[in-house]
MARZA-571526 format. One record per residue: x, y, z of N, C-alpha, C in turn. Coordinates in steps of 0.001 Angstrom, whole numbers, plus 500000, padded with zeros to 6 digits. Layout:
XYZXYZXYZ/...
***
This chain:
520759908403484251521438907625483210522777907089483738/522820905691483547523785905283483974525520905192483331/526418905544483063527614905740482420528049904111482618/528874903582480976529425902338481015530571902299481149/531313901517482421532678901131482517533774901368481368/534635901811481353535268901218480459535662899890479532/535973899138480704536187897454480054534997897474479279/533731897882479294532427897875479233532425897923477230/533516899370476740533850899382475379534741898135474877/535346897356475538536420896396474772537140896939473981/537879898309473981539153898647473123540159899232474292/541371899594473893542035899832474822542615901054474283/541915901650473202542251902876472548542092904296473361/541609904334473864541506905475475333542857905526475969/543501904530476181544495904403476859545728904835477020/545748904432475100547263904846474478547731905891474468/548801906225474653549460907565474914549639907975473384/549524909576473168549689910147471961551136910021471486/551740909978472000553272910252471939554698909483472859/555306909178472449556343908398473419556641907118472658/558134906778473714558681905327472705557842904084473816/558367903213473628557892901553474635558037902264476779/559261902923476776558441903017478120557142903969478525/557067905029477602556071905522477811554507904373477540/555033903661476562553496902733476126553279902005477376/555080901209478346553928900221479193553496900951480290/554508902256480167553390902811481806552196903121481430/551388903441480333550757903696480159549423902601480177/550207901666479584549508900157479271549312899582481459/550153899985481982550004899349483276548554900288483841/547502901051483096546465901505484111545555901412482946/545903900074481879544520900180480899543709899384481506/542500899627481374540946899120481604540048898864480888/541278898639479365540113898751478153539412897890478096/539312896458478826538412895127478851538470894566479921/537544894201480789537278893555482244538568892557482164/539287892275481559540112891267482281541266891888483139/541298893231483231542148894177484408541336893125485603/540286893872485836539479893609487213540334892172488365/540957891246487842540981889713488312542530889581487764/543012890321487151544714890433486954545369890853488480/546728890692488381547213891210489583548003892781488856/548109892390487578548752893629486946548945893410485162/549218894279485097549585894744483393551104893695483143/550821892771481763552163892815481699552530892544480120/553455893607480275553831894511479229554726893782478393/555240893984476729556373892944476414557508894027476557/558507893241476415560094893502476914561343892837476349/562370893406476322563435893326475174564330894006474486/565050893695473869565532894765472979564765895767472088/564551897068472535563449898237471062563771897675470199/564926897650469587565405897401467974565478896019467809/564819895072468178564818893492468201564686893380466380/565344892584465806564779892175464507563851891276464604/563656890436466018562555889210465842561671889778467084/560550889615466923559533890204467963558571888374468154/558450887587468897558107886740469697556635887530470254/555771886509469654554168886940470039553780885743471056/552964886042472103552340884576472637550685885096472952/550068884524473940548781884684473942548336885300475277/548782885036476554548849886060477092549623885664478625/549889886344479634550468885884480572549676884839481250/550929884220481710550529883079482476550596883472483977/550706882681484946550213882649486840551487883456487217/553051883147486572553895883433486991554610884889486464/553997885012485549553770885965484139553214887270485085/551939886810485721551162888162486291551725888336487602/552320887162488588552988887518489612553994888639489516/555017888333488774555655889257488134556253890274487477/555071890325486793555098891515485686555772891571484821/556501890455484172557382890349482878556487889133482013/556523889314480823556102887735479726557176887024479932/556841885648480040557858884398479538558772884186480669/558398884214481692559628884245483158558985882689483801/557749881841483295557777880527484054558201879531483479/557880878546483260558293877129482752558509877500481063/557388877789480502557285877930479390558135878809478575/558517879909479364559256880987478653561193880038479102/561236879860479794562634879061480078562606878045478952/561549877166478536561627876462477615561603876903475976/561114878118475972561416878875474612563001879588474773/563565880115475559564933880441475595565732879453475414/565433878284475856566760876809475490566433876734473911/564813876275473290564780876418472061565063877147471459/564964879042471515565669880415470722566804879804470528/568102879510471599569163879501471500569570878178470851/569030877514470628569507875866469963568646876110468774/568179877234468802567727877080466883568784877783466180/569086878847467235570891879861466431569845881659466770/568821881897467763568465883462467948568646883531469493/569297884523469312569937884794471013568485885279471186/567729884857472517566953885447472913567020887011473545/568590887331474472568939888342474512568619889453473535/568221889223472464568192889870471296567200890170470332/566019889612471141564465889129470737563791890454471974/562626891018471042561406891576472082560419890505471998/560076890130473369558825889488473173557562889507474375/556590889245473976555121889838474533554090889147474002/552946889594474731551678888952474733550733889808473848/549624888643473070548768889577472187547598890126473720/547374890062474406546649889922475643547378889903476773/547478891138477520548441892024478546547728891576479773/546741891321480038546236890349481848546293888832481347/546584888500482487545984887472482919544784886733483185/544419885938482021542781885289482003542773883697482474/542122883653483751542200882520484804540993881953485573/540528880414485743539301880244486648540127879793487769/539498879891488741539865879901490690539020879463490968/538825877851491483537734877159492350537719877499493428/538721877784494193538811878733495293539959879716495728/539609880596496391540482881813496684541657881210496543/542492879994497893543769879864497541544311878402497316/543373878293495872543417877136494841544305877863494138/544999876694492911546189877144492302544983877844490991/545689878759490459544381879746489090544873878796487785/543887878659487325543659878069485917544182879254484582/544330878867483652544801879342483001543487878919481886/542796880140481322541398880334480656542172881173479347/541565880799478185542164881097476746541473882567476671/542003883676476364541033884957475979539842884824474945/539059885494474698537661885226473969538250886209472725/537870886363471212538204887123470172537753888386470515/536739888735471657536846890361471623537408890755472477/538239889716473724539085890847474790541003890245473685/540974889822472856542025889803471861542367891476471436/540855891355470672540998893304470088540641893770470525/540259893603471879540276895018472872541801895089472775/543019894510473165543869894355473843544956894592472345/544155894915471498544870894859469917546077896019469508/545426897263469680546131898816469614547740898318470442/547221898072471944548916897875472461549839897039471284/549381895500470734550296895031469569550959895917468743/549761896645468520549636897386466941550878898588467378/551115899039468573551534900093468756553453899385469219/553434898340469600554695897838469966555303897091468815/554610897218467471555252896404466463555660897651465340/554761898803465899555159899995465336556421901017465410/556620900771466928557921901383467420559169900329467595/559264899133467727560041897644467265560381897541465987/559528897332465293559571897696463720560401896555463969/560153895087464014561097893732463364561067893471462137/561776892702461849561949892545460369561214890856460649/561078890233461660560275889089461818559085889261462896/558405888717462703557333888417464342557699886729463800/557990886324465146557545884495465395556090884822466346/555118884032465417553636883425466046553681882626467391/553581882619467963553329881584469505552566880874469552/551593880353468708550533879467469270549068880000468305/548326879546468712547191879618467953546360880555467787/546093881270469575545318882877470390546088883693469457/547604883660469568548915884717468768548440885126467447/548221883748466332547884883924465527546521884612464792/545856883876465860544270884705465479544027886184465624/545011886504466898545395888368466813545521888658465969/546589888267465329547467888898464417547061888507462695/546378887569462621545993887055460935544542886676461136/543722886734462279541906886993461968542106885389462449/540440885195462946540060884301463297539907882509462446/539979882629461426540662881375460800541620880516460372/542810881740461454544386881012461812544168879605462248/545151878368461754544769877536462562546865876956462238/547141877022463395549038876937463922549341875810463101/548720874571462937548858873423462471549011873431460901/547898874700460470548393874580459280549493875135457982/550050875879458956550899876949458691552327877117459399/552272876151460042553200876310461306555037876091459800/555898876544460906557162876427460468557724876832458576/556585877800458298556399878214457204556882880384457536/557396881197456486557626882330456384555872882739455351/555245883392456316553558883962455617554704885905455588/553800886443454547553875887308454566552648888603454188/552208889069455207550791889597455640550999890893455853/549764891782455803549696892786455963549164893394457841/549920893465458989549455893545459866549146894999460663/547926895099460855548020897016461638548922898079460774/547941897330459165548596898664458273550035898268457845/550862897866458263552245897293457734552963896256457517/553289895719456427553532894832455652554762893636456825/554647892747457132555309891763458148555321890508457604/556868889672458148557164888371457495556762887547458943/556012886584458511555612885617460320555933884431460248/556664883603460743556967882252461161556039882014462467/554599881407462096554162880156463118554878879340463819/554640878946465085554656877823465495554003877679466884/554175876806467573553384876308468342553672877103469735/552752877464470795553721878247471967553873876682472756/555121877661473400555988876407474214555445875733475594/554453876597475870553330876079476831553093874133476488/552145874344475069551772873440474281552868871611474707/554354872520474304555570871358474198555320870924475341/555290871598477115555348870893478076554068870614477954/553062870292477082551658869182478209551938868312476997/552233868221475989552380866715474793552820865527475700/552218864784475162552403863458475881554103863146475045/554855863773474016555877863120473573556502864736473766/557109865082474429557350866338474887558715866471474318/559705865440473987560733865753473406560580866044471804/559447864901470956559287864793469930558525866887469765/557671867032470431556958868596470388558008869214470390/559159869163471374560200870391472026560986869774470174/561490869223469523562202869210468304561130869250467397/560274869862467246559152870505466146559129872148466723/559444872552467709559704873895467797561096874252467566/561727874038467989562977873843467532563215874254466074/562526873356465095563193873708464336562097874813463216/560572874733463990560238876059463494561022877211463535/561583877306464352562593878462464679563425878291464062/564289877347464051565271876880462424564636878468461726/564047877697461222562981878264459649563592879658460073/562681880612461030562749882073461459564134882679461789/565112881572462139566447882057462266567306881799460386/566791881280459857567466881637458594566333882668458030/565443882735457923564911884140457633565009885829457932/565897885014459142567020886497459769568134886557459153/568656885620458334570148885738457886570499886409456987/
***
């Protein structure tokens, strides 16, 4: 009889440590295997920030520079959400933020072709779910800002759609505890718009919205 992989279950509930604050979760989170997308990652990457953040920043999952690394939000995209945090009035300094989806999901036409950036599928989302569930538990914000569309479907079920909800305060019940969410678009999105300034001042001022909902 043959025994199934781990990734093989799609949860990452095996993983989680019984006990401990955020550094115990990402060392812990750096040897999960709860869903084949370990296998083709270069590594775990964990969110990071202030513990006591009042705004917790969701996105969808690391990007090329993201997994080089090992931090969320360190390439183009995350530099372009820190100019927007700070020109909406939220010190990013002052924000935790992270991925609903901790690897890196990518196609490679060849070995040392540049890697594509591939959207996660809804079951390596909730495989990858418990880590959310467990970093919004010990964070405890008084906001999550949505990132994008993958963000949303984590976090509010598969008939999220960013467009229609975007730059609005929802207030939902998430992993058991009651949370205020400001949508909007991830900042990925702003750099490929063909009107990239008109996108970059529609995030902008979604965040507006989420920074007076902090006040």
């Amino acid at each position: 009889m043959t025994t199934k992989a781990p990734e093989d279950a799609y949860t990452a509930e095996p993983f989680l440590p019984e006990r401990g604050g955020l550094s115990a979760l990402r060392q812990a989170a750096s040897g999960c295997r709860g869903c084949p997308l370990h296998r083709d990652a270069t590594q775990t990457v964990f969110g990071t920030g202030d513990p006591h953040a009042r705004v917790m920043l969701v996105g969808e999952q690391p990007g090329d520079q993201e997994d080089r690394q090992g931090k969320p939000f360190v390439g183009p995209a995350g530099k372009l959400l820190d100019r927007a945090l700070a020109e909406a009035g939220v010190d990013p300094a002052e924000a935790y933020v992270t991925n609903a989806v901790k690897h890196f999901k990518f196609t490679q036409a060849e070995p040392r072709k540049r890697r594509i950036h591939k959207a996660p599928s809804l079951r390596e989302m909730t495989a990858c779910g418990p880590w959310l569930a467990r970093e919004l538990e010990l964070v405890e914000p008084e906001l999550i800002v949505v990132l994008g569309a993958t963000a949303g479907k984590a976090l509010l079920g598969p008939s999220f759609r960013v467009t229609q909800v975007r730059g609005t305060v929802l207030e939902e019940e998430i992993h058991g505890r009651p949370e205020r969410l400001v949508p909007t678009v991830h900042p990925s999105a702003v750099l490929r718009a063909e009107d990239r300034e008109a996108a970059y001042r529609g995030l902008v001022a979604d965040l507006e919205v989420a920074a007076r909902a902090l006040s």
